[in-house]
MILOKOL-308911 format. One record per residue (C-alpha): residue in three letters; x, y, z. Coordinates in nm, 3 decimals. Example, Ala and Ser with C-alpha at 12.3 -4.5 7.8 and 13.67 -1.06 7.14 Angstrom:
# MILOKOL-308911
+------+---------+---------+---------+
: type :      px :      py :      pz :
+------+---------+---------+---------+
:  Ala :   1.230 :  -0.450 :   0.780 :
:  Ser :   1.367 :  -0.106 :   0.714 :
+------+---------+---------+---------+
# end
This chain:
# MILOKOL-308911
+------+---------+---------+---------+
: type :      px :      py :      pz :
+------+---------+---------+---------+
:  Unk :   4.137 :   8.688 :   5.710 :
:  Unk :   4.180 :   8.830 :   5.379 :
:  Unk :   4.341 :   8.673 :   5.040 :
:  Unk :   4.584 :   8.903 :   5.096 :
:  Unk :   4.687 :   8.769 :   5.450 :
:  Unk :   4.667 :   8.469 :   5.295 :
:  Unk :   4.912 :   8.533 :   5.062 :
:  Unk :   5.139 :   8.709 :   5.282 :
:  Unk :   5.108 :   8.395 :   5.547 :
:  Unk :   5.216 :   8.169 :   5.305 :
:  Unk :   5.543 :   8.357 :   5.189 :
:  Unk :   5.636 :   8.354 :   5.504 :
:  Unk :   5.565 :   7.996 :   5.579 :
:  Unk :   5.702 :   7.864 :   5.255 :
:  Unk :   5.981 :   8.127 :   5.206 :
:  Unk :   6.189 :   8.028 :   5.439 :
+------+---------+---------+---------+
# end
């Protein structure tokens, strides 16, 4: 797991 996927993982999560 990168910071990147990281980053992208919590977008998602929190973008809702």
């Amino acid at each position: 797991v990168s910071q990147a996927d990281i980053r992208i993982f919590f977008e998602l999560y929190c973008g809702k």
